[in-house]
GUDOKOL-728597 format. One record per atom (N, C-alpha, C): residue number from 1; x, y, z; atom name. Coordinates in nm, 3 decimals. Example, Ala and Ser with C-alpha at 12.3 -4.5 7.8 and 13.67 -1.06 7.14 Angstrom:
+-----+---------+---------+---------+------+
| pos |       X |       Y |       Z | site |
+-----+---------+---------+---------+------+
|   1 |   1.319 |  -0.569 |   0.780 |    N |
|   1 |   1.230 |  -0.450 |   0.780 |   CA |
|   1 |   1.320 |  -0.330 |   0.780 |    C |
|   2 |   1.285 |  -0.225 |   0.708 |    N |
|   2 |   1.367 |  -0.106 |   0.714 |   CA |
|   2 |   1.290 |   0.003 |   0.787 |    C |
+-----+---------+---------+---------+------+
This chain:
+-----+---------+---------+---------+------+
| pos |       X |       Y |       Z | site |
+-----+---------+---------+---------+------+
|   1 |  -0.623 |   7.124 |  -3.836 |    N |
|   1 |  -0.756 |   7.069 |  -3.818 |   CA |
|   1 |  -0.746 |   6.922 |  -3.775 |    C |
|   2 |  -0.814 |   6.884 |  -3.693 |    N |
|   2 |  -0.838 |   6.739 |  -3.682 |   CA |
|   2 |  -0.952 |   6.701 |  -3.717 |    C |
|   3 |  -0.953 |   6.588 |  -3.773 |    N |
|   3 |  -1.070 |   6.481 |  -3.823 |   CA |
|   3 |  -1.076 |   6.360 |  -3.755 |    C |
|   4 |  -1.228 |   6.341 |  -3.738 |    N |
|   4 |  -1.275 |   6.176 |  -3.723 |   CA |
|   4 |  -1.381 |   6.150 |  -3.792 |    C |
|   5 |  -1.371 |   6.017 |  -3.805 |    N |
|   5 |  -1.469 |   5.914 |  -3.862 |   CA |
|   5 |  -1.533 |   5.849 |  -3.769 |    C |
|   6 |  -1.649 |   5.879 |  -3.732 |    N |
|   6 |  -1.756 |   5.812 |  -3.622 |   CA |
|   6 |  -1.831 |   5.750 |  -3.708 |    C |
|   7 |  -1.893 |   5.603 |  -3.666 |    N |
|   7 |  -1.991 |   5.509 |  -3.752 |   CA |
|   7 |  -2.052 |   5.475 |  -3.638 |    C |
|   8 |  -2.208 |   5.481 |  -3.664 |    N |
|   8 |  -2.275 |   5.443 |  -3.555 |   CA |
|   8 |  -2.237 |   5.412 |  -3.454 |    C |
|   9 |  -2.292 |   5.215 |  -3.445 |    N |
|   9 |  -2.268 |   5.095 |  -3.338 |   CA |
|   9 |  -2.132 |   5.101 |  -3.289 |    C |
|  10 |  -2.038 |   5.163 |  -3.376 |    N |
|  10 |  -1.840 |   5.082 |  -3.391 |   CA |
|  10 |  -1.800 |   5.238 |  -3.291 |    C |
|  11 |  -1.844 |   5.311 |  -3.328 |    N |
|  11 |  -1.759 |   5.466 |  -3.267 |   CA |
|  11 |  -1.625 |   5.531 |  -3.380 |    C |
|  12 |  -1.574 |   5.591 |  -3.299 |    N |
|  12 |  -1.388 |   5.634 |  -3.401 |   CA |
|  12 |  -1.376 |   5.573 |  -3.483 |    C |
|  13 |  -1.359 |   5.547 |  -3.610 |    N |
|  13 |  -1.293 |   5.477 |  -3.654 |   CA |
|  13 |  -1.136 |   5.489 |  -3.682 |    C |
|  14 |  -1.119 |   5.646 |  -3.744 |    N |
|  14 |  -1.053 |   5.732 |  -3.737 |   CA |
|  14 |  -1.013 |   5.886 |  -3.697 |    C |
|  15 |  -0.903 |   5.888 |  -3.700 |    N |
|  15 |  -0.852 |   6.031 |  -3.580 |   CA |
|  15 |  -0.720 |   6.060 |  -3.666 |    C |
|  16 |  -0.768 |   6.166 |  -3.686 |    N |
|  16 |  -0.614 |   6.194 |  -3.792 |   CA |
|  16 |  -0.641 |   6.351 |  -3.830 |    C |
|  17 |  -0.509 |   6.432 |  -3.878 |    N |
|  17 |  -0.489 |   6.512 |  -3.954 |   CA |
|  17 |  -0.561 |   6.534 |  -4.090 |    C |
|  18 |  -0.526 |   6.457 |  -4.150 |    N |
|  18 |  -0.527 |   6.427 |  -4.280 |   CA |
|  18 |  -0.631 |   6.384 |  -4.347 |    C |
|  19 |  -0.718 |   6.515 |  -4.389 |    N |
|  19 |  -0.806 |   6.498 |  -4.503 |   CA |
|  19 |  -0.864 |   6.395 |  -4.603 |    C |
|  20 |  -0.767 |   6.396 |  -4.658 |    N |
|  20 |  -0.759 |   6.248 |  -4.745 |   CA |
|  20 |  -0.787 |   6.167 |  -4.764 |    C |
|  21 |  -0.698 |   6.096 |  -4.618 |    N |
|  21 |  -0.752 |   5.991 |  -4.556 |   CA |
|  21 |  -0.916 |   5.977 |  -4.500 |    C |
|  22 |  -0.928 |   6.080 |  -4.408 |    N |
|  22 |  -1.071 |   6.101 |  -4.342 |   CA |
|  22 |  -1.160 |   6.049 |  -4.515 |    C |
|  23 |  -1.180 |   6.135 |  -4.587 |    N |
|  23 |  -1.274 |   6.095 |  -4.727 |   CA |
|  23 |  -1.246 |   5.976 |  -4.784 |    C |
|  24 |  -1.130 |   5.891 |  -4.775 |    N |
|  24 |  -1.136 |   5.780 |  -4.779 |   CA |
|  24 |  -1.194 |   5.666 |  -4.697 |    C |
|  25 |  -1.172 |   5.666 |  -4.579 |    N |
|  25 |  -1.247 |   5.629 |  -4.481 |   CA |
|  25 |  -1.359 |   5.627 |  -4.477 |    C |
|  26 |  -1.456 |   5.771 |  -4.510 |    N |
|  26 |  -1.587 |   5.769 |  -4.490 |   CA |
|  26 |  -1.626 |   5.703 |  -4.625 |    C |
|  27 |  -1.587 |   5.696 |  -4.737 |    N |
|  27 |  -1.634 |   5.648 |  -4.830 |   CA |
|  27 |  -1.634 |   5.483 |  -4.810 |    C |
|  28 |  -1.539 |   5.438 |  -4.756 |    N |
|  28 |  -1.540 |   5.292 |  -4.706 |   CA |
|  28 |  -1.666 |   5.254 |  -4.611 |    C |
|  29 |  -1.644 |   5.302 |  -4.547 |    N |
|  29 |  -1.790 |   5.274 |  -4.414 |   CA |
|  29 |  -1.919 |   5.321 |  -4.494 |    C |
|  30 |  -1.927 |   5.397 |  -4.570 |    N |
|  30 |  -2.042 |   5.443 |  -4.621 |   CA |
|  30 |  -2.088 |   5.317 |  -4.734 |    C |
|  31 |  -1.982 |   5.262 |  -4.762 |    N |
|  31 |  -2.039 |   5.181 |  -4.926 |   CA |
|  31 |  -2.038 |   5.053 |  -4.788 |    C |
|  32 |  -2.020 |   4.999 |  -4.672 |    N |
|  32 |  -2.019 |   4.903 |  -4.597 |   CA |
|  32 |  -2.171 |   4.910 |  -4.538 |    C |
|  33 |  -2.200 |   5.038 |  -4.498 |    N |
|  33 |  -2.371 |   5.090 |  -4.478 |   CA |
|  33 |  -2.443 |   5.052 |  -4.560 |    C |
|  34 |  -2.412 |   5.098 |  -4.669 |    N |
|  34 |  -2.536 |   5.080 |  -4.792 |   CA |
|  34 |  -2.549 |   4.969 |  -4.812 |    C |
|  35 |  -2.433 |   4.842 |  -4.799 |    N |
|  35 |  -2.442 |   4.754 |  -4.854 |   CA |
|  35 |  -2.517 |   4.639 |  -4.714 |    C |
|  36 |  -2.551 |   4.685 |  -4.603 |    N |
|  36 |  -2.613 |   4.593 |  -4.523 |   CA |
|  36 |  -2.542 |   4.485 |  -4.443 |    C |
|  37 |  -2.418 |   4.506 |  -4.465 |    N |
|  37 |  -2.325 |   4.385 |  -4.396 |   CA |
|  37 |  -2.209 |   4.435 |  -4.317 |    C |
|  38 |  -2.181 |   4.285 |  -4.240 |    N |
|  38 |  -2.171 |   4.356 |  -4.099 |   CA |
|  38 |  -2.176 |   4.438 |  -4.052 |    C |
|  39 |  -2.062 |   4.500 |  -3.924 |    N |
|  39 |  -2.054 |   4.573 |  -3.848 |   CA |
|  39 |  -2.137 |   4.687 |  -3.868 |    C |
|  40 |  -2.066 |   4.752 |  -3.952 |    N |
|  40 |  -2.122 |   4.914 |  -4.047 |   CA |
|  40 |  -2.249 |   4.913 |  -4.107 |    C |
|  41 |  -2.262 |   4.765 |  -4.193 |    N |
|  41 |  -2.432 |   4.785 |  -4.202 |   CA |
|  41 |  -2.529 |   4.835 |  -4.169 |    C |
|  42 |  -2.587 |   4.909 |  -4.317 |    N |
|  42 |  -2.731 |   5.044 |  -4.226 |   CA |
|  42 |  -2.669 |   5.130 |  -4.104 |    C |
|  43 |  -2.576 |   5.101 |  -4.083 |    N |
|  43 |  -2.509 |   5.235 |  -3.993 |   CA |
|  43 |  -2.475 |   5.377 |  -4.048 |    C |
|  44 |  -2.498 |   5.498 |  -3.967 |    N |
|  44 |  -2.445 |   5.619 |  -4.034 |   CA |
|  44 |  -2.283 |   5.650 |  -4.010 |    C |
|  45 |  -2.268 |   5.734 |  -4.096 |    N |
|  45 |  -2.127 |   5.749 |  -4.115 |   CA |
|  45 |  -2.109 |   5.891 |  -4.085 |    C |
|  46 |  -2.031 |   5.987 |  -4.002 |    N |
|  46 |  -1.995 |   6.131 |  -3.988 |   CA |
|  46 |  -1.835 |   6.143 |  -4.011 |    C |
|  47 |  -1.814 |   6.248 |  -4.080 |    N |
|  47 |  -1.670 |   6.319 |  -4.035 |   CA |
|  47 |  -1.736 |   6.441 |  -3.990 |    C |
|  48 |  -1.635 |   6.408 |  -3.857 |    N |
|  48 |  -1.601 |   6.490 |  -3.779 |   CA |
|  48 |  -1.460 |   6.642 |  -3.804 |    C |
|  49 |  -1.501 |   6.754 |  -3.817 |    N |
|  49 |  -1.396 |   6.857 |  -3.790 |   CA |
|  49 |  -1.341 |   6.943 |  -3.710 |    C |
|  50 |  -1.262 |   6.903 |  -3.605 |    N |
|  50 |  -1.259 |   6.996 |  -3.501 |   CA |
|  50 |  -1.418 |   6.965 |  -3.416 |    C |
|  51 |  -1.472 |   6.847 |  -3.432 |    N |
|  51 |  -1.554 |   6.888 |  -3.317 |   CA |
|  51 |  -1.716 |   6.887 |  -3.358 |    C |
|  52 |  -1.688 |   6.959 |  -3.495 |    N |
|  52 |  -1.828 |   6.976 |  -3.566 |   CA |
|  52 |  -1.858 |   6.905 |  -3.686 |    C |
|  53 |  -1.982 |   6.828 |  -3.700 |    N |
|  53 |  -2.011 |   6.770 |  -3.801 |   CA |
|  53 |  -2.004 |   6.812 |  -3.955 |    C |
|  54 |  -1.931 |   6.760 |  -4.044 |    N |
|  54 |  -1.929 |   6.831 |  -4.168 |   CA |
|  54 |  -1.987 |   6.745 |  -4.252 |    C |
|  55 |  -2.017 |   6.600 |  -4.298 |    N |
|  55 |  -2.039 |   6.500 |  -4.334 |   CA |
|  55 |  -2.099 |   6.406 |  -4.287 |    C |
|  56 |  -2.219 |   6.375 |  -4.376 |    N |
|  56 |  -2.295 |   6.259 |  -4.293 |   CA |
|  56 |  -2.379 |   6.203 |  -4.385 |    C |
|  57 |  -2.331 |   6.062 |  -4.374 |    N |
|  57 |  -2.422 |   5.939 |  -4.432 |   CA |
|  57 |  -2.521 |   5.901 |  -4.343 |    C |
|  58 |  -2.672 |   5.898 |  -4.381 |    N |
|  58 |  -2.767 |   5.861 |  -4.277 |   CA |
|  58 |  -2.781 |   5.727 |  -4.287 |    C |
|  59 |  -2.759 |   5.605 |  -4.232 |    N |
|  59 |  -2.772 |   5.469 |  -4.244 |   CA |
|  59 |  -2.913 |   5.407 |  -4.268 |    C |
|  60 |  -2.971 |   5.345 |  -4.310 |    N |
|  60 |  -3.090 |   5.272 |  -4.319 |   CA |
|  60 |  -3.130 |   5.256 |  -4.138 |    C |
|  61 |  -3.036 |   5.191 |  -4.051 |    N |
|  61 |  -3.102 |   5.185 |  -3.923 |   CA |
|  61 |  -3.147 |   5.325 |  -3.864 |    C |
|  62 |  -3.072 |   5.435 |  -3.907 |    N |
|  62 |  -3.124 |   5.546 |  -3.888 |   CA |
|  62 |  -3.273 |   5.651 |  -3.924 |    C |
|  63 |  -3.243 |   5.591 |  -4.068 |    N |
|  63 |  -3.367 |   5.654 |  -4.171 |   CA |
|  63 |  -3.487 |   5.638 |  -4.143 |    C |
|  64 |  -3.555 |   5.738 |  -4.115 |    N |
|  64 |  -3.781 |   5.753 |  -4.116 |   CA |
|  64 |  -3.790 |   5.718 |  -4.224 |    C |
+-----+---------+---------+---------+------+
């Protein structure tokens, strides 16, 4: 399987094999969203699997 980490504004963050990592990652960008600062701020967060969305933080710039 391959994984990525797409964040809004930034794109890829990560591209990898490895599970793990990917949920680490998204948990990073996700607590960087919530928290309103920089880059990632209010941005959404996806892992990507093979292609298809499995995970997704909706960012404040995103949210109705």
């Amino acid at each position: 399987m391959k994984y990525q980490v797409i964040v809004g504004n930034i794109g890829t963050v990560l591209d990898t094999d490895n599970r793990t990592e990917v949920d680490s990652v998204f948990e990073t960008y996700k607590a960087q969203s919530e928290s309103g600062l920089g880059r990632a701020g209010g941005e959404s967060v996806t892992i990507m699997e093979d292609g298809e969305p499995v995970k997704e933080h909706v960012g404040s710039n995103d949210a109705d």
